[in-house]
C-alpha positions as CSV (number, residue, x, y, z in Angstrom):
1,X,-77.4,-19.8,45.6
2,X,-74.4,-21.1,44.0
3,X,-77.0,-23.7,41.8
4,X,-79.2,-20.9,40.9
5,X,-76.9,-18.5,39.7
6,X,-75.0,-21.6,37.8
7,X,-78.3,-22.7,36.2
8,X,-79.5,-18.6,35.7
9,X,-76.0,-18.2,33.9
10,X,-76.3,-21.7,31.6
11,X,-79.8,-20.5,30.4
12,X,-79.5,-16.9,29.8
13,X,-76.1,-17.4,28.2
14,X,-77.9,-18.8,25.3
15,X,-80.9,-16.7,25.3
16,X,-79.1,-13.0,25.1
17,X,-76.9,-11.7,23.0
18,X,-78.6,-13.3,19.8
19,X,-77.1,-10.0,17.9
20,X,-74.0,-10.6,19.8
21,X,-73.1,-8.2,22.7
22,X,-72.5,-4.8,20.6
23,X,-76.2,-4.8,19.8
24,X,-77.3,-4.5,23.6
25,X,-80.6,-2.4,22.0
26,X,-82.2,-5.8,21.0
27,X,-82.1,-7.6,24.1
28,X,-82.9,-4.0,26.3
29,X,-86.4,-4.0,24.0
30,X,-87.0,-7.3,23.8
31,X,-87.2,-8.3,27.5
32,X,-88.9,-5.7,29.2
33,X,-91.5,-6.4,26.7
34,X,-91.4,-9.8,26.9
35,X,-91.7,-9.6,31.3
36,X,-94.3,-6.8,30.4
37,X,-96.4,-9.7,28.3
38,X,-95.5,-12.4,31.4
39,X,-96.7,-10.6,34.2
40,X,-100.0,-9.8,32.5
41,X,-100.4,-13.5,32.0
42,X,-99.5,-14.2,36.1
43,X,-101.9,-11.4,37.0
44,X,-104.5,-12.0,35.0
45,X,-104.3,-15.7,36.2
46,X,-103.7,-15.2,39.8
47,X,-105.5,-12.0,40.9
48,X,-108.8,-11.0,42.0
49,X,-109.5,-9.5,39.0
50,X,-112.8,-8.9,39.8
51,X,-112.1,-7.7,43.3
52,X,-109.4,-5.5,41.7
53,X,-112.3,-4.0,39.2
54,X,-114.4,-3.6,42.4
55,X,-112.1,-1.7,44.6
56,X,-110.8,0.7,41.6
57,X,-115.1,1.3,40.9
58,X,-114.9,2.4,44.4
59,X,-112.4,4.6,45.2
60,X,-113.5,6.4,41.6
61,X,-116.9,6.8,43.4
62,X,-115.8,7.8,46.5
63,X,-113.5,10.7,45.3
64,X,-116.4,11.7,43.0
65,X,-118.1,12.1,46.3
66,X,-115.6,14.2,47.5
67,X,-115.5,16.5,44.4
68,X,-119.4,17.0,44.4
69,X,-119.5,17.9,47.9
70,X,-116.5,19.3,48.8
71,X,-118.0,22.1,51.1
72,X,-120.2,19.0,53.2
73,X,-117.7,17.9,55.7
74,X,-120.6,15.9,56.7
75,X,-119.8,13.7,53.1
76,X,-116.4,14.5,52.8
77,X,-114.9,12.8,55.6
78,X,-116.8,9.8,55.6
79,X,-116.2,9.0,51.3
80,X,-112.6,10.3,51.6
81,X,-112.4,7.5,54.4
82,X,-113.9,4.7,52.4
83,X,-111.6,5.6,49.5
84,X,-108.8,5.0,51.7
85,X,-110.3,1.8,52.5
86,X,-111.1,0.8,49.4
87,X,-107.2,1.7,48.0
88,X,-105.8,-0.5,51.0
89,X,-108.2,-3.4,49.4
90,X,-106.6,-2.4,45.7
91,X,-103.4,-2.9,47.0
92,X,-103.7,-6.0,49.2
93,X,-105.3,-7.7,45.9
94,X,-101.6,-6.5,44.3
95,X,-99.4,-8.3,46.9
96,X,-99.7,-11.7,45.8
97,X,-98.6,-11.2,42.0
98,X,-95.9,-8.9,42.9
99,X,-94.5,-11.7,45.1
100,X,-95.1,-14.1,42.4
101,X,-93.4,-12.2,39.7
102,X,-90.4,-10.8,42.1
103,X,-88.1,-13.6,41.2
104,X,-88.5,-14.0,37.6
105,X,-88.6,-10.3,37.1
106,X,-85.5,-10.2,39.0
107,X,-83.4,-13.1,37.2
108,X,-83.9,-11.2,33.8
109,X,-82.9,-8.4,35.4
110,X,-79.8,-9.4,36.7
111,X,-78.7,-11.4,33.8
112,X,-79.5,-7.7,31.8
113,X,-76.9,-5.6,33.5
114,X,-74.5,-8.8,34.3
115,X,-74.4,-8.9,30.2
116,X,-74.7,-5.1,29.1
117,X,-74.3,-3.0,32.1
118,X,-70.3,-3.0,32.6
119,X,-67.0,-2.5,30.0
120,X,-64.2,-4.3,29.9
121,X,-61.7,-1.8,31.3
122,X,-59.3,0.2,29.2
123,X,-55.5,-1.1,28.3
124,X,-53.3,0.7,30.3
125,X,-55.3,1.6,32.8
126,X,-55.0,1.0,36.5
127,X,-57.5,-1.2,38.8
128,X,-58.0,-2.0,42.6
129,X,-58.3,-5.1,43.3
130,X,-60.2,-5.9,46.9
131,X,-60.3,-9.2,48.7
132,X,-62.2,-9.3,51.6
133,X,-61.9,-12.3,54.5
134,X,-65.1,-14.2,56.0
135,X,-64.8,-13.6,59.7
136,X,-67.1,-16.0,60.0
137,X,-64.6,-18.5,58.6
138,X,-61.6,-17.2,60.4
139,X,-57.9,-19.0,60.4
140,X,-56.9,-16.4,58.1
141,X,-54.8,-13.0,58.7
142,X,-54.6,-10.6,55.8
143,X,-50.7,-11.0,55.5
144,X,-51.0,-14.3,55.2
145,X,-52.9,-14.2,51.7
146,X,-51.1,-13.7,48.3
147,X,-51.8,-12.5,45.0
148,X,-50.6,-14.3,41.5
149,X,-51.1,-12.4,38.3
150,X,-51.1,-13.8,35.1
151,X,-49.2,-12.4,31.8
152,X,-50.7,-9.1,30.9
153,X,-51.2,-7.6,34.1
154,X,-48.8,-5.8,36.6
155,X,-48.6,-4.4,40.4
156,X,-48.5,-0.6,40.4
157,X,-48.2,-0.7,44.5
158,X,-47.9,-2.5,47.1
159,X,-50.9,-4.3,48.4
160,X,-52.3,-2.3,51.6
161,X,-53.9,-5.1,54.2
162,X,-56.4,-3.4,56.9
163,X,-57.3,-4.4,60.2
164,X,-60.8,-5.4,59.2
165,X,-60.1,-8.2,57.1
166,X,-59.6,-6.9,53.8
167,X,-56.3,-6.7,51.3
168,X,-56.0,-4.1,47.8
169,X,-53.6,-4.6,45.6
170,X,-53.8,-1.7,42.7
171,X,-53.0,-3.4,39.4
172,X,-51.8,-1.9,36.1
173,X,-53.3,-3.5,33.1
174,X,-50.9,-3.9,30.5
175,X,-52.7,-6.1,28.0
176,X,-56.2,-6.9,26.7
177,X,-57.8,-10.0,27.4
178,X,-60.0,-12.2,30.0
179,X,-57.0,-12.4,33.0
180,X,-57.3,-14.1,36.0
181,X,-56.0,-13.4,38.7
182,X,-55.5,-16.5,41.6
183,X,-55.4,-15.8,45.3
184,X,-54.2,-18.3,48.0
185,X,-55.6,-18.1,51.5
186,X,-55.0,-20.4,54.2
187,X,-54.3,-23.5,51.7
188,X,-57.4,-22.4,49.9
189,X,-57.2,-20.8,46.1
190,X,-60.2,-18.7,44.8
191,X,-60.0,-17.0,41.1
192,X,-61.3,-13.9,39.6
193,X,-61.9,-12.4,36.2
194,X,-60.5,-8.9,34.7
195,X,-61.7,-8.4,31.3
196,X,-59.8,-5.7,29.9
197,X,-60.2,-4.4,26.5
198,X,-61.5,-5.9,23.5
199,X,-64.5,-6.3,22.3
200,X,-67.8,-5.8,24.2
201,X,-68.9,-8.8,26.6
202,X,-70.3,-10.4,29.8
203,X,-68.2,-8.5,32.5
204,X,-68.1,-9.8,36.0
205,X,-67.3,-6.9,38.7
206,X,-67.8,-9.1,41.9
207,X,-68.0,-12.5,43.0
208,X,-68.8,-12.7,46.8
209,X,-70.4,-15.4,49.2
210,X,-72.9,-12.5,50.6
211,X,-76.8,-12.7,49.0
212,X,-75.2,-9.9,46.8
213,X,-74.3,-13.0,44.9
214,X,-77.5,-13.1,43.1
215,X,-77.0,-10.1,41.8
216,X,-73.6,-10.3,40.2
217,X,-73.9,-14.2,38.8
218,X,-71.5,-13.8,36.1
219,X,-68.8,-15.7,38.1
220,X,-69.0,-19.1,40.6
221,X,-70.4,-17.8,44.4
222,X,-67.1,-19.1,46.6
223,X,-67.5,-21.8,48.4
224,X,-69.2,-21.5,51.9
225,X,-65.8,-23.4,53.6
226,X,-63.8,-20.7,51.9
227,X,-62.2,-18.0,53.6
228,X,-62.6,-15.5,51.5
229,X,-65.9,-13.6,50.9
230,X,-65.6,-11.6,47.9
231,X,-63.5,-10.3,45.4
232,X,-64.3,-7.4,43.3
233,X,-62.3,-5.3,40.5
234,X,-62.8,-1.8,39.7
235,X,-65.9,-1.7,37.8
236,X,-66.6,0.9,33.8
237,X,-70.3,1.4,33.3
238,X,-70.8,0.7,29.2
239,X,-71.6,3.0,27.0
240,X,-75.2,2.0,25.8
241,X,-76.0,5.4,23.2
242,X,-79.3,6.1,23.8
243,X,-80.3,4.0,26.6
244,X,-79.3,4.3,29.9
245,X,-76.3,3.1,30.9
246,X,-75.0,1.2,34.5
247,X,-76.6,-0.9,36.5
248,X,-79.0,2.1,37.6
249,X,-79.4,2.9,34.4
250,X,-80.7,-0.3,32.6
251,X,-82.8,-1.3,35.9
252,X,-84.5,2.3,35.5
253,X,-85.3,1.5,31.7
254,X,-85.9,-2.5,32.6
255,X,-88.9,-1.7,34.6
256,X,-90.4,1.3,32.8
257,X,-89.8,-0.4,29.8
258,X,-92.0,-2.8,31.0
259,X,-94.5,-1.2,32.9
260,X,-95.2,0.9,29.6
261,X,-95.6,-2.7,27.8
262,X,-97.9,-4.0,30.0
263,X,-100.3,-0.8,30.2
264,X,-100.0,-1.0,26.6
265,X,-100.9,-4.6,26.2
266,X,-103.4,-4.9,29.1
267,X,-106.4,-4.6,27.1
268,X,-105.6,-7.1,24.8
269,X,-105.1,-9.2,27.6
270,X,-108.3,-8.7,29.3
271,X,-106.2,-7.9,32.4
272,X,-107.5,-4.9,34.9
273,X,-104.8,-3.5,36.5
């Protein structure tokens, strides 16, 4: 996990942003299209298209059945049945491409809202900062880990430690910048990014050992020895104008963007759906 989000990060740092990251509208278009155009291509090569044509033939029959003799139970029941059968069919042609495509589809994804779905958060401002201990790792008691800020940022409380493992401090954030913030646990260090003010730009909310990892790649996944699991920082959703903003927002728009792309495209294709 730590590879793949290291080699996703490399790749698609050079790939997005070609406008630079106050232009997020370019890359938003771009990609769904662009995954729309792909996964035409992967189902067009690894489907049953004609199978697909076949069961979609059918269940139009079938219902047409049910239309014309709606008042014959006799009809009814038996077509309505086969439609049912011949939908399960549709969809069990559909199983192997959307496996296929889950993984690439995802990657884009998650490099889209890593990039373009979170602000830097406002000067002056004040942030919780969590980390959470790996049980699994253990060795490690809450009071025993520490906090060192860097120039720009303050503490505007005391940290507050729980019983389960996880430690807050509430930080007041003075200046802009990319700080980062070092925590010691058990002889081990782990680091973490707070952008604050400034310009637009990659933002990283969380970084965390858990498979949530491949969702937020913006920073390193901790190492598995480490004994801490994640550390997160209050997250802004961007302002995006007219598209949707936050993570819900762009993965709304990310696959009807490119669903409507490839029901556009499909003909020109030759892909049956």
């Amino acid at each position: 996990m730590r590879l793949f989000n290291a080699m996703s990060s490399i790749v698609f740092d050079v790939l997005l942003a070609p406008l630079g990251h106050s232009r997020p509208w370019f890359d938003l278009l771009v990609w769904p299209i662009l995954a729309g155009v792909v996964a035409l291509l992967v189902y067009k090569k690894i489907s049953n298209q004609a199978g697909i044509a076949s069961a979609k033939n059918g269940i139009a029959v079938h219902l047409l059945e049910v239309v014309l003799f709606k008042d014959d139970l006799r009809v009814v029941l038996p077509a309505t049945a086969k439609a049912l059968g011949k939908n399960m069919l549709y969809l069990g042609y559909n199983i192997v491409p959307m496996v296929v495509m889950f993984a690439p589809m995802t990657m884009i994804l998650v490099q889209l809202v890593s990039n373009y779905a979170y602000a830097p958060l406002p000067v002056g401002s004040t942030a919780l900062f969590v980390v959470k201990l790996d049980a699994d790792v253990g060795g490690v008691l809450p009071r025993d880990v520490t906090l060192a800020l860097p120039a720009g940022l303050s503490l505007d409380a005391p940290p507050v430690r729980t019983a389960d493992g996880e430690i807050a401090w509430r930080l007041h954030l003075d200046t802009p910048g990319d700080h980062v913030l070092v925590v010691t646990a058990g002889g081990t260090t782990e680091e973490k990014v707070v952008a604050v003010g400034g310009e637009p730009r990659k933002v990283s909310v969380l970084r965390t050992k858990s498979w949530e990892a491949l969702l937020y790649p913006a920073e390193a996944v901790p190492v598995a020895s480490s004994p801490i699991e994640s550390l997160s920082i209050d997250r802004a959703d961007r302002d995006l104008g007219w598209l949707p903003s936050g993570e819900g927002g762009i993965l709304g728009w990310f696959f009807g963007f490119s669903l409507l792309a490839g029901f556009a495209l499909k003909d020109r294709f030759g892909v049956t759906l």
